[in-house]
C-alpha positions as CSV (number, residue, x, y, z in Angstrom):
1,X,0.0,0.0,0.0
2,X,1.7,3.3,-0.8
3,X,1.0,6.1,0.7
4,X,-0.6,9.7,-1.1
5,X,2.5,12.3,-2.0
6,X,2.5,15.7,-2.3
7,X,5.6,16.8,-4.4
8,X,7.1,18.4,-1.9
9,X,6.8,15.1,0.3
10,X,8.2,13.0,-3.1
11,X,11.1,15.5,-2.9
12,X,12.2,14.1,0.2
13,X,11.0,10.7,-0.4
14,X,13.6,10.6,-3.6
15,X,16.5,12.4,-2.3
16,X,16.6,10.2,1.4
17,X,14.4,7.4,0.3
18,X,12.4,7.8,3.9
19,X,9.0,9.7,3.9
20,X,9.6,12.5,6.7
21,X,8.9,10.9,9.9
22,X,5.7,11.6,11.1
23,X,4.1,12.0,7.8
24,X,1.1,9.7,8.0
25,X,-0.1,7.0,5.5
26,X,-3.7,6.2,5.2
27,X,-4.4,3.0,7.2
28,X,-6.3,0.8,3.5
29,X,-6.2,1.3,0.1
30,X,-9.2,3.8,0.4
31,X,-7.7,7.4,-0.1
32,X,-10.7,9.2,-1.2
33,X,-10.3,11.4,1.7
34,X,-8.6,13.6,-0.7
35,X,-11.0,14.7,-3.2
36,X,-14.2,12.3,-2.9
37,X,-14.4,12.4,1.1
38,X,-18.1,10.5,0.5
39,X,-16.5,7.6,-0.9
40,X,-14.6,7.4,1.9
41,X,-16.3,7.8,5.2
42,X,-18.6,5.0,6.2
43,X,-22.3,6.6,6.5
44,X,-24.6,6.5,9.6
45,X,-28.0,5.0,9.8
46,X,-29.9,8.6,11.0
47,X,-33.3,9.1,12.1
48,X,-34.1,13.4,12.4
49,X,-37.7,14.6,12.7
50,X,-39.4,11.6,11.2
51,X,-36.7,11.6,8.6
52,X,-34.5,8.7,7.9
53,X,-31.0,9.0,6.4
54,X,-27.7,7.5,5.7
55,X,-25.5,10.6,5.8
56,X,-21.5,9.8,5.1
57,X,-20.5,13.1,7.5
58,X,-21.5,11.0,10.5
59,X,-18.6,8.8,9.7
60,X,-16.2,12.4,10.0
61,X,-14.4,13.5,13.1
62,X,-15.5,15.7,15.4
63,X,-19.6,16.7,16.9
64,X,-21.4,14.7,13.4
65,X,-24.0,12.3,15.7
66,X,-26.7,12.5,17.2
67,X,-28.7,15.8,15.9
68,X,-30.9,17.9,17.9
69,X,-33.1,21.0,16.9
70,X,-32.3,24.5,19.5
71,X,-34.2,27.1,19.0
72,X,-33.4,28.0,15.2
73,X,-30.2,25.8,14.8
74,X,-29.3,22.4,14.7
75,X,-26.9,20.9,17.0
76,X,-24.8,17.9,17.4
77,X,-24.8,16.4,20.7
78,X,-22.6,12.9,19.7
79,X,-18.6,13.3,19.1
80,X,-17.0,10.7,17.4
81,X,-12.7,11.0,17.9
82,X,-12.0,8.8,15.0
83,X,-12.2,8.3,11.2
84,X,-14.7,5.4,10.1
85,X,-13.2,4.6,6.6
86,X,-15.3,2.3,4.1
87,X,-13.8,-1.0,2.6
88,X,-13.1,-1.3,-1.0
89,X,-13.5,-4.8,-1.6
90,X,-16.1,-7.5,-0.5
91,X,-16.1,-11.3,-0.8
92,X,-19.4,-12.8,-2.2
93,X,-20.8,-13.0,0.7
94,X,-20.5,-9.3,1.5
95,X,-17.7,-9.8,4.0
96,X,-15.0,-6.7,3.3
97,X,-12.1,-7.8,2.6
98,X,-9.2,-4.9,3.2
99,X,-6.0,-4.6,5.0
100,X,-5.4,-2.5,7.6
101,X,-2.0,-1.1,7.7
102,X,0.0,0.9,10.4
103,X,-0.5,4.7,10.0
104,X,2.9,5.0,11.0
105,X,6.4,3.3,12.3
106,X,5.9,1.8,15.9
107,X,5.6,-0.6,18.1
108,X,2.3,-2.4,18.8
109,X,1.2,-2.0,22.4
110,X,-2.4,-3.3,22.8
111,X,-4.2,-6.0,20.5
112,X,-7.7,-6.7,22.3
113,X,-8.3,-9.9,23.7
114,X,-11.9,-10.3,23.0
115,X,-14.0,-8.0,20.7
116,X,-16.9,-8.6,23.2
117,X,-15.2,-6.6,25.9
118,X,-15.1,-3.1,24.6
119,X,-17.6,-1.0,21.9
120,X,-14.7,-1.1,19.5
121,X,-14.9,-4.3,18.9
122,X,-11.5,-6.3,18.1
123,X,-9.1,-3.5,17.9
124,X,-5.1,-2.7,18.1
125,X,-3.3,0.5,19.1
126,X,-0.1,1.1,18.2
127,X,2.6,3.8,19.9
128,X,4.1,6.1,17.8
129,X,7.6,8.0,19.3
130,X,7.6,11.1,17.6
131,X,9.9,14.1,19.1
132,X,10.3,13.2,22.4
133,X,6.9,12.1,22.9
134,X,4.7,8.9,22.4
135,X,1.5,9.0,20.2
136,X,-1.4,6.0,19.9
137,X,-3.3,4.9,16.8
138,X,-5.6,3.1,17.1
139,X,-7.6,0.4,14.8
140,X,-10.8,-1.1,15.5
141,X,-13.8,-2.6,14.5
142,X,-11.5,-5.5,13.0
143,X,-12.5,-9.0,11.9
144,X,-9.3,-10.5,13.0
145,X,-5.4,-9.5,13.9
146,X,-2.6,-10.1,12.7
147,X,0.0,-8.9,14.5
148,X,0.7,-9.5,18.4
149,X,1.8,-6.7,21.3
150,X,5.5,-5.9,21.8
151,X,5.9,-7.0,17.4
152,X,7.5,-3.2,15.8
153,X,5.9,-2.4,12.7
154,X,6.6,0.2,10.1
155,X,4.1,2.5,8.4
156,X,1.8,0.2,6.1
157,X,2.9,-3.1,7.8
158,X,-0.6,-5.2,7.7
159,X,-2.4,-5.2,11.1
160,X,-5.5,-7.0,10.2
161,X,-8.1,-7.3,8.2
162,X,-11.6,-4.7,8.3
163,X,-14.5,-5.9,9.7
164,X,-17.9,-5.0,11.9
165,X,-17.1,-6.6,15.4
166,X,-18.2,-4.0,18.4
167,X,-21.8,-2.7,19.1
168,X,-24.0,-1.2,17.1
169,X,-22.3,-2.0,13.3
170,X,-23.6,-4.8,10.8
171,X,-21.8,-6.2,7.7
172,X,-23.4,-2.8,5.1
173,X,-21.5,-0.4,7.6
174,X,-18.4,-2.5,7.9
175,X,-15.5,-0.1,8.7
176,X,-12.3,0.9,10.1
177,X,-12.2,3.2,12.9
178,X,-9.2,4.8,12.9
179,X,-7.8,7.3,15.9
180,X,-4.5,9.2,16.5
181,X,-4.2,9.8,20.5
182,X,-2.4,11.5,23.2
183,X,-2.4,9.1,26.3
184,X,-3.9,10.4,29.8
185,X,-2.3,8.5,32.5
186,X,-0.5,5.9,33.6
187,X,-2.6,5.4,36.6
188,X,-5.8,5.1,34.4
189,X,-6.4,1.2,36.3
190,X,-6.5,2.8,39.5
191,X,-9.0,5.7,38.5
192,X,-10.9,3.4,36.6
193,X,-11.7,1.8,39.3
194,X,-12.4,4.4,41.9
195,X,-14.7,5.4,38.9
196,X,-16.6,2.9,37.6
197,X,-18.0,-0.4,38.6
198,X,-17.6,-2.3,35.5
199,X,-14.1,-4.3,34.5
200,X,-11.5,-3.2,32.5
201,X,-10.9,-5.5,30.1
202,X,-8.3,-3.7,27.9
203,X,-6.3,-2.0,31.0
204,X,-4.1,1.3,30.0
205,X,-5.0,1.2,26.3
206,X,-8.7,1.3,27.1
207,X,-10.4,4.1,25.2
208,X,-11.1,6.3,27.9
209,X,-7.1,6.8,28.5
210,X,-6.8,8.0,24.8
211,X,-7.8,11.7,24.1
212,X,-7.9,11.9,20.1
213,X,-6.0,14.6,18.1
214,X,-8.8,15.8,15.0
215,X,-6.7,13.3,12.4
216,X,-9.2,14.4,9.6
217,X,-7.5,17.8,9.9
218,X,-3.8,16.4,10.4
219,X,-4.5,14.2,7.1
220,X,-5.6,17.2,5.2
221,X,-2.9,19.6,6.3
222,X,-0.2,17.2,5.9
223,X,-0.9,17.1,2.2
224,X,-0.3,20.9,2.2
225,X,2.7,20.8,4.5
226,X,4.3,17.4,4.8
227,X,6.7,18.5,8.1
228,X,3.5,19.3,10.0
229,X,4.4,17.2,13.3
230,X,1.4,15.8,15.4
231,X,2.2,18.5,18.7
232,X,2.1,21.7,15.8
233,X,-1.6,20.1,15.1
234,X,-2.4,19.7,18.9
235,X,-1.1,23.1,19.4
236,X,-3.1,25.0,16.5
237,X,-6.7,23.1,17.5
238,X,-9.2,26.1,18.7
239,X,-9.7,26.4,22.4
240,X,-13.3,25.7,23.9
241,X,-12.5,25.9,27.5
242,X,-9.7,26.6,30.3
243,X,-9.8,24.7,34.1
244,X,-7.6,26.0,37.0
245,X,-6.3,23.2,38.7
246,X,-4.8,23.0,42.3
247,X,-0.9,23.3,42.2
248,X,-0.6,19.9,43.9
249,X,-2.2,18.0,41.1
250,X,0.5,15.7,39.3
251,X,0.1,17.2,36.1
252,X,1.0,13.9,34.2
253,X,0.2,15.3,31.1
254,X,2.8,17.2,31.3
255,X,5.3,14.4,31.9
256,X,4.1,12.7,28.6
257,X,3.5,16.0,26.6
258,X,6.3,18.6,27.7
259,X,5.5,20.6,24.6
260,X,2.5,21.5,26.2
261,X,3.7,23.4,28.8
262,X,3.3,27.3,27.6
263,X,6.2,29.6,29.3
264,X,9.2,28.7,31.5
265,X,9.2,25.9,33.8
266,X,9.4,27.0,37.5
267,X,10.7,25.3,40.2
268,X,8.8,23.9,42.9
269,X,4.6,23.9,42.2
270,X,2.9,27.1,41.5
271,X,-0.2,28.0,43.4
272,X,-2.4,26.2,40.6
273,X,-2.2,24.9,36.8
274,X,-4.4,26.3,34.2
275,X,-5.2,24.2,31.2
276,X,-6.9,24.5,27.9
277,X,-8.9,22.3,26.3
278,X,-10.7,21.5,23.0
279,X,-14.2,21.1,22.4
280,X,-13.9,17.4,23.0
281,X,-11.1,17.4,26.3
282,X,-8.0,17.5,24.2
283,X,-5.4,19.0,26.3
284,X,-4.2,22.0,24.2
285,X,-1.6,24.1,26.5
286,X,-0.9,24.0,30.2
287,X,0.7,26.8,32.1
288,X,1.4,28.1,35.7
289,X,-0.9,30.3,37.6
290,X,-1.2,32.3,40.6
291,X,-4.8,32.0,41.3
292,X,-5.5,30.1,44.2
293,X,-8.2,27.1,44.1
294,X,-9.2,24.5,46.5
295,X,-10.7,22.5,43.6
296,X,-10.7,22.4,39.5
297,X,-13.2,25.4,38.4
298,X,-13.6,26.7,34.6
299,X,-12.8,30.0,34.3
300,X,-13.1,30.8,30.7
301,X,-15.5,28.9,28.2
302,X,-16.3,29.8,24.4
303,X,-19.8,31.4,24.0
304,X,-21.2,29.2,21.0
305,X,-24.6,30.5,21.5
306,X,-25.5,26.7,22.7
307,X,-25.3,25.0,26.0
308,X,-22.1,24.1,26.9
309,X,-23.5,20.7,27.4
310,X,-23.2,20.1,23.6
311,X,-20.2,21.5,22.8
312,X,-18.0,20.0,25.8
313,X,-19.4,16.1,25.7
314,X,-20.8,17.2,28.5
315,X,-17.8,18.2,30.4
316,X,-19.2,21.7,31.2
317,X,-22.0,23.1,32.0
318,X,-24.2,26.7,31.5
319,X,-24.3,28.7,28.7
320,X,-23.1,32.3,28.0
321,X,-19.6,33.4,29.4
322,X,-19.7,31.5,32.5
323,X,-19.5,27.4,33.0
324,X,-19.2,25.0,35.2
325,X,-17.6,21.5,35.5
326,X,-20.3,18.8,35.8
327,X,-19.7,15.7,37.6
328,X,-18.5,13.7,34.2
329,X,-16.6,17.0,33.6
330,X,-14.8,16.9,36.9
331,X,-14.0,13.3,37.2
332,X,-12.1,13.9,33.5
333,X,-10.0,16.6,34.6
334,X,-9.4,14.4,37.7
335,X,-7.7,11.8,35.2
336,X,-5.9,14.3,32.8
337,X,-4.2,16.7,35.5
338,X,-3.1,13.5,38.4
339,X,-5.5,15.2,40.7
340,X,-6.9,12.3,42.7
C-alpha cells in the first residue's frame, strides 16, 4: 500500500528514500479522503424529525452524531474521535475484505483480547515516538489481527483485516475506525476503578485513556505541509474551554507532553495549573498560575450560543460566558491533571 505524496513530500522521499517521519499513511487502500471524502467515510443509519437517512458526515471526526433542533439551529450532541473509513472490496458474501496497515512506524502496544469486551470491537493501538513524545493509533472494529503486542511495525505493515465486530455496526457499515491519540495516565487502572464499577478488560490502552488529536484535519494539512508534526496540530486546534487546577495536582500530562507546557518551567509547584482544552477534552496548552483554588473550576468557556452541554461532551455546563464543570466533567480533569 503506498502512501498519497504531495511533491514536496516525493522531494524528500527521492532524495533520502524515507518519507519524513511523522508524515502519515492512510491505514487501506481507500484514499478518497482527498478529493471524494463521501466515498470514503462510512455513513450512519440517521433518524431526524421523522426523517430517515444515511448521511457519510457521521462517519467524520469531530460533533457529526446524534442531531438535535435549539431554537433555530441544529446541534450535534454525539462526538465521534475517529475516522470510520469504508472498505473497497467485498467477498461474495459481502464480508470486506481490506487490509489494515499501520499509519505509522511503531511498536504495537495493545491488541484486544476479546471483541466482546469493549464498543470497538476487536481493535489494536499502536505507539508512535515522535519528538520526544509517544502518540497512539488506534484500529478497530477488525474482523481478525494479525500482529501481536510488543511485534515493531513500520508504516503500512498489515495489522489485520476490516470488519464489523463492536456494538451497534452490521456487515453494510463495515468499517475501520481509525484514531490518532495523546495518552492520559498511567494510573488510568487505579481511577478506573475508583470510577466505575464495571471491568476493565483492555487496561491502559482502554479508550477512555486515549484523548484523540482531529486526524481528519492532520490528514488534510499534511498534504499541504508534509513537516506538519502531530504537537504543531495539537497546538493549533481552537480552544473551547480553560480549568484552574490545584498546584498539587500531578500534572502527568505534562510528563508525557512537555510541549504543552506554555512559558518557563518553574521550580517547585505554582499556586495552581491552568489548562486548555478542545471542544472534546483534548489538552491544548498548560501553564502556571497564581490563582489560588481548592478545587478544578472553569474560568473561561467559548460562547457558541449553545449550551455548553453540547459543545463540551458534556464536560461543562451553562451557557453564555460563564460554565461550570459537571460531575462527568470533573471526574475527566481528575484523570488528565493527576489530581486524585
Amino acid at each position: 500500500m503506498m502512501p498519497r505524496l504531495t511533491l514536496s513530500c516525493l522531494l524528500v522521499t527521492l532524495l533520502t528514500g524515507a518519507l519524513p517521519a511523522q508524515q502519515l499513511q492512510l491505514p487501506t487502500a481507500n484514499h478518497a479522503l482527498f478529493d471524494a471524502p463521501a466515498d470514503f467515510f462510512q455513513f450512519v443509519d440517521r433518524t431526524f424529525e421523522g426523517s430517515k437517512t444515511t448521511p457519510w458526515e457521521g462517519g467524520q471526526f469531530g460533533f457529526v452524531r446524534d442531531p438535535r433542533r435549539i431554537g433555530s439551529r441544529i446541534a450535534y450532541a454525539r462526538f465521534h474521535e475517529g475516522l470510520d473509513i469504508k472498505p473497497l472490496q467485498r467477498d461474495a458474501k459481502g464480508n470486506p475484505q481490506d487490509a489494515v496497515g499501520a499509519i505509522g512506524d511503531g511498536v504495537v502496544v495493545h491488541v484486544a483480547a476479546s471483541p466482546a469486551h469493549s464498543n470497538y470491537g476487536r481493535y489494536i493501538v499502536v505507539r508512535h515516538d515522535w519528538g520526544g513524545s509517544s502518540y497512539y493509533s488506534l484500529y478497530a472494529h477488525l474482523a481478525s489481527a494479525s500482529v501481536s503486542a510488543g511485534q515493531q511495525v513500520r508504516a503500512g505493515t498489515p495489522l489485520g483485516i476490516l470488519g464489523y465486530t463492536g456494538s451497534g455496526i452490521d456487515q453494510r457499515r463495515a468499517h475501520v475506525h481509525v484514531e490518532l491519540n495523546l495518552f492520559l495516565s498511567s494510573r488510568f487502572e487505579a481511577w478506573h476503578a475508583a470510577n466505575f464499577a464495571t471491568p476493565n478488560h483492555n487496561g491502559l490502552y482502554n479508550g477512555l485513556n486515549l484523548i484523540g488529536l482531529d486526524l481528519q484535519s492532520f490528514y488534510l494539512a499534511q498534504q499541504k505541509n508534509p513537516s506538519l508534526t502531530a504537537a504543531a496540530a495539537v497546538q493549533s486546534t481552537e480552544p473551547a474551554y480553560r480549568v484552574v487546577v490545584p498546584g498539587d495536582a500531578e500534572m502527568v500530562i505534562l510528563k508525557n507532553y512537555p510541549w504543552l507546557l506554555d512559558g518557563p518551567r518553574q521550580s517547585g509547584r505554582p499556586a495552581s495549573w491552568e489548562v486548555t482544552f478542545s471542544r472534546w477534552g483534548l489538552p491544548l496548552k498548560v501553564k502556571s498560575s497564581a490563582t489560588t483554588v481548592s478545587v478544578p473550576v472553569v474560568t473561561w468557556v467559548q460562547d457558541s450560543g449553545l449550551p455548553h452541554y453540547l459543545n463540551t461532551r458534556g464536560c461543562v455546563t451553562g451557557s453564555g460566558s460563564t460554565g461550570k464543570l459537571t460531575a462527568e466533567g470533573l471526574r475527566f480533569i481528575k484523570l488528565v491533571c493527576g489530581w486524585f
